[in-house]
C-alpha positions as a Markdown table, in Angstrom:
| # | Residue | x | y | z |
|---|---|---|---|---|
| 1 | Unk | 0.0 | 0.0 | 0.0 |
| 2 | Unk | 1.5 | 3.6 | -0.8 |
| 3 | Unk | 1.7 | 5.3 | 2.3 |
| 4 | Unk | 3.9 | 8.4 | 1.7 |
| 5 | Unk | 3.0 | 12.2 | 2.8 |
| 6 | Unk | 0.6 | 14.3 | 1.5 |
| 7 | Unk | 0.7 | 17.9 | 1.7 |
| 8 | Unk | -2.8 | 19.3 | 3.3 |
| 9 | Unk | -1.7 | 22.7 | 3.5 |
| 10 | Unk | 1.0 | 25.1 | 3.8 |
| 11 | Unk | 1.8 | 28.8 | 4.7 |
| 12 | Unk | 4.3 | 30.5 | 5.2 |
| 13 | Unk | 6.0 | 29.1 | 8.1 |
| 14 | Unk | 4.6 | 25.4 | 8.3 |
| 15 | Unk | 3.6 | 22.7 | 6.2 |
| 16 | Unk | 1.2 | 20.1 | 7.2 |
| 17 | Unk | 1.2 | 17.0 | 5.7 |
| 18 | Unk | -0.6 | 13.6 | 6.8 |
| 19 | Unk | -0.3 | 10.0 | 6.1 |
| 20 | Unk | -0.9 | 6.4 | 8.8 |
| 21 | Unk | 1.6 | 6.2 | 11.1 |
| 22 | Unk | 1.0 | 2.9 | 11.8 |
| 23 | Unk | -0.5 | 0.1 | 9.1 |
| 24 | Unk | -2.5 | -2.6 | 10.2 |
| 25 | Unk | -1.7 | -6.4 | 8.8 |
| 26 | Unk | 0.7 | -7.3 | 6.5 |
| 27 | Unk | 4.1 | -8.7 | 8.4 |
| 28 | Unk | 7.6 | -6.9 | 8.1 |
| 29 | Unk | 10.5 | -9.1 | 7.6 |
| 30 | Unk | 10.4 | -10.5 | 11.3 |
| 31 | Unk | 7.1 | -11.8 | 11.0 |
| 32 | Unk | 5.5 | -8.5 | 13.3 |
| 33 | Unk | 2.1 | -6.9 | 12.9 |
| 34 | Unk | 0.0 | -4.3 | 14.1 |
| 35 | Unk | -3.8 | -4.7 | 14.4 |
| 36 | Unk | -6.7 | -2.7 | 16.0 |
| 37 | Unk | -6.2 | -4.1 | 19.1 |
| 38 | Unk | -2.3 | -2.3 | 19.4 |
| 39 | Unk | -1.8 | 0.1 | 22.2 |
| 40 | Unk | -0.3 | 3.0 | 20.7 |
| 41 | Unk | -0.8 | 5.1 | 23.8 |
| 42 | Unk | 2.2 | 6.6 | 26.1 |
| 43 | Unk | 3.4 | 9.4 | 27.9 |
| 44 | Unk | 4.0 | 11.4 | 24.7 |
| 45 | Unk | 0.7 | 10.8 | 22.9 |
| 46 | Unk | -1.0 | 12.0 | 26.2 |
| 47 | Unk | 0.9 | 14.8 | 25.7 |
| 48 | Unk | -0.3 | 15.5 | 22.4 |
| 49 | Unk | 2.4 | 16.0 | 20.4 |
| 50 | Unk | 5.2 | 13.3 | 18.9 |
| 51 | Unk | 8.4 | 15.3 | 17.8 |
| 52 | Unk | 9.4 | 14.6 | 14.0 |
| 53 | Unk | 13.0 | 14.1 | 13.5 |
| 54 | Unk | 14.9 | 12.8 | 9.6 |
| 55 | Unk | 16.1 | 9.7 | 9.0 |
| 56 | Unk | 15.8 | 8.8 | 12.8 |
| 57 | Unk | 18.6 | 11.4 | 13.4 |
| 58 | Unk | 21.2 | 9.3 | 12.3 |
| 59 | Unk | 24.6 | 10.8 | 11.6 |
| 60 | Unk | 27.0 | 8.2 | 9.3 |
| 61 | Unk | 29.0 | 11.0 | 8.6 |
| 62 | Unk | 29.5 | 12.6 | 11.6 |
| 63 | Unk | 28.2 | 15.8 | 10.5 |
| 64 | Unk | 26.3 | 16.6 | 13.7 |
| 65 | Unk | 22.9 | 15.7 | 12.8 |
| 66 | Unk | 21.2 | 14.2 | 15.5 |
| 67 | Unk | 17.9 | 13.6 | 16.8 |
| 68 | Unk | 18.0 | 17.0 | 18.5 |
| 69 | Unk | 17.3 | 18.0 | 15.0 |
| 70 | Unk | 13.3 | 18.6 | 15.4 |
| 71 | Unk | 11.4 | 19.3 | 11.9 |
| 72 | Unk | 7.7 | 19.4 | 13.7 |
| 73 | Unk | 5.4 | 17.4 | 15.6 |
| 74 | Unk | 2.6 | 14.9 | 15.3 |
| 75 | Unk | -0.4 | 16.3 | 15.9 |
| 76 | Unk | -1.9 | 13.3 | 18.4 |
| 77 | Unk | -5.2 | 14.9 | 18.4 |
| 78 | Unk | -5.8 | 14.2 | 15.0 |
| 79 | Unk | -5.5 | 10.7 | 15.1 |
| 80 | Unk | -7.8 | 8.4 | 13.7 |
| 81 | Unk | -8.3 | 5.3 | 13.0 |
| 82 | Unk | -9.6 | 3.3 | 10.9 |
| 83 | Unk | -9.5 | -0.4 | 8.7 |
| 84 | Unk | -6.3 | 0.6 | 7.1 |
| 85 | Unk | -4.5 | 1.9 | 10.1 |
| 86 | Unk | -4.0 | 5.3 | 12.2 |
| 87 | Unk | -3.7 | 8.1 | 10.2 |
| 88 | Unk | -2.0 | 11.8 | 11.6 |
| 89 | Unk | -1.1 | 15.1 | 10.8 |
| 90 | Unk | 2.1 | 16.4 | 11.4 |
| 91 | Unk | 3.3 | 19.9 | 11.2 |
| 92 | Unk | 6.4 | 20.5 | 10.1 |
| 93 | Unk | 8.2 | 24.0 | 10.9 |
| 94 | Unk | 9.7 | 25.1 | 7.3 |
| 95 | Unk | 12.3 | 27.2 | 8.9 |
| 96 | Unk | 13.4 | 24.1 | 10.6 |
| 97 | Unk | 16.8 | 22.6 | 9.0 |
| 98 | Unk | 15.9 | 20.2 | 5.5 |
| 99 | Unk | 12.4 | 20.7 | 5.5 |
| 100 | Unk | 12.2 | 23.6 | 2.6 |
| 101 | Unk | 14.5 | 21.1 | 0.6 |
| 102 | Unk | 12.2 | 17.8 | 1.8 |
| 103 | Unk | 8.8 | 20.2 | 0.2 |
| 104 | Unk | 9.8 | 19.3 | -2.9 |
| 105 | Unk | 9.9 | 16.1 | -2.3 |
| 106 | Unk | 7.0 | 15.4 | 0.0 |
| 107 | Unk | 4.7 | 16.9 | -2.6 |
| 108 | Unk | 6.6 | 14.5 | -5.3 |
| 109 | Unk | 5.5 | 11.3 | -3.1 |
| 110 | Unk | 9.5 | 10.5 | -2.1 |
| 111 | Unk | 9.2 | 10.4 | 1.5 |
| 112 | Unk | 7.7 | 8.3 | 4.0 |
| 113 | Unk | 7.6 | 7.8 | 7.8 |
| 114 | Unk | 8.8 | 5.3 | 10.5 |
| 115 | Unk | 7.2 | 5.6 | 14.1 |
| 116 | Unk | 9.6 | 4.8 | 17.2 |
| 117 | Unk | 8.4 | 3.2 | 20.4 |
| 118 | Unk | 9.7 | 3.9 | 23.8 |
| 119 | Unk | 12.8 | 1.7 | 24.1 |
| 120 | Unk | 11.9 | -1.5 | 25.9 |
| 121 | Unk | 8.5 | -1.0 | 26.7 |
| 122 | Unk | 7.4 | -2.8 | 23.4 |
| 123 | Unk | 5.6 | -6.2 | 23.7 |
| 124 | Unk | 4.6 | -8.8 | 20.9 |
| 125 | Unk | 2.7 | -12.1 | 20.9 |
| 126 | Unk | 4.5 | -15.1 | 19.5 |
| 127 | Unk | 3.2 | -15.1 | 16.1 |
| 128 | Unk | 4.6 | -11.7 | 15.6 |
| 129 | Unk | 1.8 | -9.5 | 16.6 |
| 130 | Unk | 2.4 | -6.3 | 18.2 |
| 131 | Unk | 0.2 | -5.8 | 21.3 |
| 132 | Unk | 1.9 | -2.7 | 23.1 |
| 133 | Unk | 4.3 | 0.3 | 20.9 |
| 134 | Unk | 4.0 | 3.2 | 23.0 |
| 135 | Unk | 5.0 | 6.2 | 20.6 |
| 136 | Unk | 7.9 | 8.2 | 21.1 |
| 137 | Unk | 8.5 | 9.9 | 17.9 |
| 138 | Unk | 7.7 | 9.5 | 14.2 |
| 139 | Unk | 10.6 | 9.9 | 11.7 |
| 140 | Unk | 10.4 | 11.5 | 7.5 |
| 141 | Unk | 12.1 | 9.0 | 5.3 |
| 142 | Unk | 13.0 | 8.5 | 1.6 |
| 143 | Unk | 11.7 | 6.3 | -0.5 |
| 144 | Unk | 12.7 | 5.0 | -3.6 |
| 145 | Unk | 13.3 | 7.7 | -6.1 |
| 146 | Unk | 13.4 | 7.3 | -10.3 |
| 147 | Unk | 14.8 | 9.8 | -11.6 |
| 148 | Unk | 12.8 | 10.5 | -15.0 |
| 149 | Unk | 9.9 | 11.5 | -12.9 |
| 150 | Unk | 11.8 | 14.3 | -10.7 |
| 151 | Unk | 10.9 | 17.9 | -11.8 |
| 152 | Unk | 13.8 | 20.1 | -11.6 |
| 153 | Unk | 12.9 | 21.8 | -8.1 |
| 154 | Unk | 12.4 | 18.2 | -7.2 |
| 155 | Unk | 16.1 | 17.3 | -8.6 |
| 156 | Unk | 17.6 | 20.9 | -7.6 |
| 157 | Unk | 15.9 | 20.0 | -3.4 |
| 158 | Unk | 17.5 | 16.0 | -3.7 |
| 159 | Unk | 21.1 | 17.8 | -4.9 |
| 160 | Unk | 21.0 | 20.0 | -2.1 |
| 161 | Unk | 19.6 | 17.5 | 0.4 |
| 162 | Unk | 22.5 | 14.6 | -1.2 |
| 163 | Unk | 25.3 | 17.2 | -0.3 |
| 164 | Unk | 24.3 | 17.1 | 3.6 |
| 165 | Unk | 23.9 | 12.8 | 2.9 |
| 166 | Unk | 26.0 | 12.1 | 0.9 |
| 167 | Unk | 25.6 | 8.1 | 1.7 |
| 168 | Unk | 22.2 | 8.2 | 0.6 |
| 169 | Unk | 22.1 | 5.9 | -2.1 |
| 170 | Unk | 18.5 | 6.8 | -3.3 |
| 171 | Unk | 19.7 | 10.5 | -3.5 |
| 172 | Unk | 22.8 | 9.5 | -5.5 |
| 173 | Unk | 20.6 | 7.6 | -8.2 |
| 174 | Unk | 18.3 | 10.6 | -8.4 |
| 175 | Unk | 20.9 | 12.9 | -8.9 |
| 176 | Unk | 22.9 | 11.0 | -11.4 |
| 177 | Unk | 26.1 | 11.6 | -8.7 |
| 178 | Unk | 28.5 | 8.8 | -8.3 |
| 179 | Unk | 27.8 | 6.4 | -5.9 |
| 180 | Unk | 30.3 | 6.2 | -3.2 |
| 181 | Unk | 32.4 | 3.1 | -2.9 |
| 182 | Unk | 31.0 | 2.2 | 0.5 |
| 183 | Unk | 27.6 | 1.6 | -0.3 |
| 184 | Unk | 28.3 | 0.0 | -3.8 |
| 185 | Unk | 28.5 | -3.6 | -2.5 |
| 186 | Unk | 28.8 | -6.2 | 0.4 |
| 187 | Unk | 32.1 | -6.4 | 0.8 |
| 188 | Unk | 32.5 | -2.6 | 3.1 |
| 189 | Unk | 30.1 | -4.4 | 6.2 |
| 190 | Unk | 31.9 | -5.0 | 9.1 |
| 191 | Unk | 29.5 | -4.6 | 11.6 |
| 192 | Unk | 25.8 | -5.0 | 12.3 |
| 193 | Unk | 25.1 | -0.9 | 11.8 |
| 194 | Unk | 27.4 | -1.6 | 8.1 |
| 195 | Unk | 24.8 | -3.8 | 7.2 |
| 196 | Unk | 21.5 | -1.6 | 8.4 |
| 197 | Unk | 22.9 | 1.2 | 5.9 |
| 198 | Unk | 23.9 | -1.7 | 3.1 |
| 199 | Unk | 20.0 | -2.3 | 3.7 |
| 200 | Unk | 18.9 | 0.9 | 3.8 |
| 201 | Unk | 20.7 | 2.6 | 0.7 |
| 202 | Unk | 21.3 | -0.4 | -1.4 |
| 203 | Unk | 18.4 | -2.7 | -0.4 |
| 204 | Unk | 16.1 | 0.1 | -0.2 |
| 205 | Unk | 14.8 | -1.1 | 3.0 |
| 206 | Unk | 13.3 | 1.6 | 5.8 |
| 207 | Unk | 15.2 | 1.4 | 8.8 |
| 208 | Unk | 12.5 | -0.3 | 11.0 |
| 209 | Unk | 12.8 | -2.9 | 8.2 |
| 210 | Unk | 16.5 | -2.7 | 8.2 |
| 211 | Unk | 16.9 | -3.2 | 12.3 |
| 212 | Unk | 13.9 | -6.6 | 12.0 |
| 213 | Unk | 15.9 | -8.4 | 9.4 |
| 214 | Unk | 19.7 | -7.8 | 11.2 |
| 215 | Unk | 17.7 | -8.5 | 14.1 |
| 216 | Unk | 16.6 | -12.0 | 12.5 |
| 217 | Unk | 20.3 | -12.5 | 11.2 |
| 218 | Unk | 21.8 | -11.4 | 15.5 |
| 219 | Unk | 19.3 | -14.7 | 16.6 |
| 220 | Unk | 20.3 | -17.3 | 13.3 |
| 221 | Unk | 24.2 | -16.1 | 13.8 |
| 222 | Unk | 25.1 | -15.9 | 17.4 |
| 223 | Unk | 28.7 | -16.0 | 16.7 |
| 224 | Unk | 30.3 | -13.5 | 19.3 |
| 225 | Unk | 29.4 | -9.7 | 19.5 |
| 226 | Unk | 27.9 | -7.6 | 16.9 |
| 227 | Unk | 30.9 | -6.7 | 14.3 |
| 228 | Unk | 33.0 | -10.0 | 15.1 |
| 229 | Unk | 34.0 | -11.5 | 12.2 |
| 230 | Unk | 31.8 | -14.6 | 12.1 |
| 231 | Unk | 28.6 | -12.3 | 12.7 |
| 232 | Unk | 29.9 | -10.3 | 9.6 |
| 233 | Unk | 30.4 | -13.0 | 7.1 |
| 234 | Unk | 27.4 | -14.6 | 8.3 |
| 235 | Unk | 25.0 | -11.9 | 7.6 |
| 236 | Unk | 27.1 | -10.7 | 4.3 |
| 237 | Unk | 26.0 | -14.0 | 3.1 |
| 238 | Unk | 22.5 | -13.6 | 3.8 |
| 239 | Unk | 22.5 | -10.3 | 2.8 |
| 240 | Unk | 24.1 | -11.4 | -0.9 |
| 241 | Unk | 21.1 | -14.2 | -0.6 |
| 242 | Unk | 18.0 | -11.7 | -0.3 |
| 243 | Unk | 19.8 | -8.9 | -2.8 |
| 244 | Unk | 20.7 | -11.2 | -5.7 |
| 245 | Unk | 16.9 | -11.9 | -6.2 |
């Protein structure tokens, strides 16, 4: 099911754009579901608002991007639910760092969302489906771009968004810029968070998909602590499995 953002309006100073946070059915790659019946209630959603970060604040390239990095909120009051999931409203400040740049996008259907849960307050039954994801935050993501459907203030925003992630691998296709070395194959993963961004950029997979399936590989490959070498090969061999298809 496409689930990316829509734009519902904009001024000025915010843009607010909408789309389910959470789907219900259909498995990920560990076998994990949401249904009606998930409790998506926590401290934060009493609150009202979920902060919106990018890309779960991560920072491969030590740039100083972080999850301190707040683009907007999620509007819990607009909630609602209904056969298809739990959709939201976010509203995302446009003076706030990447978001003029991610417009373009947005209203181009290239980016997405990923919800986090409070860390270890999650709980699942045994065939995968998730009774309890208290929300912590929501997170904009890319998705797959092609390239012959970018306008050029779409292409001009994913230049200027690929020189601040420059690892993006989606970004590099869309811009026709060379795609760096580290990300081209297998054979740079050394450790378990190599593998999450060979998933991400190369595999195309969204980080909560990403974290399931290295968490799948961690319980098949016990073989010492994440980055040991017989963890590594193990899921570089899996990985070359699933990507050669």
């Amino acid at each position: 099911m496409d689930n990316h953002l829509k734009t519902l309006s904009k001024t000025e100073n915010d843009l607010v754009v909408g789309n389910y946070i959470v789907l219900f059915g259909g498995k990920d790659l560990a076998g994990e579901f949401f249904t009606k019946s998930t409790r998506l209630e926590s401290g934060y959603t009493d609150s009202g608002l979920l902060y919106v970060d990018f890309e779960h604040g991560l920072d491969p390239d030590n740039m100083g991007i972080d999850d301190s990095h707040v683009l907007g909120v999620v509007d819990w009051k607009s909630a609602k639910a209904d056969d298809k999931g739990v959709f939201v409203e976010r509203v995302l400040n446009r003076r706030a760092k990447y978001v003029d740049l991610l417009v373009e996008m947005i209203e181009a259907g290239l980016v997405g969302n990923s919800s986090e849960a409070v860390r270890g307050k999650t709980m699942r039954k045994r065939d995968g489906e998730i009774t309890l994801w208290p929300l912590k935050r929501d997170t904009l993501t890319l998705t797959p771009m092609e390239p012959r459907m970018l306008t050029e203030n779409v292409m001009s925003a994913a230049k200027s968004l690929f020189e601040v992630f420059p690892r993006s691998r989606s970004l590099a296709v869309a811009t026709g810029a060379e795609i760096p070395d580290e990300i081209k194959t297998i054979q740079s993963i050394q450790t378990v968070r190599d593998a999450e961004t060979y998933l991400r950029d190369a595999g195309r997979f969204s980080r909560s998909q990403a974290e399931a399936l290295i968490a799948r590989f961690k319980t098949l490959s016990a073989q010492g602590e994440p980055g040991s070498d017989g963890q590594s090969k193990a899921i570089q061999q899996a990985i070359a499995v699933l990507t050669s298809k």
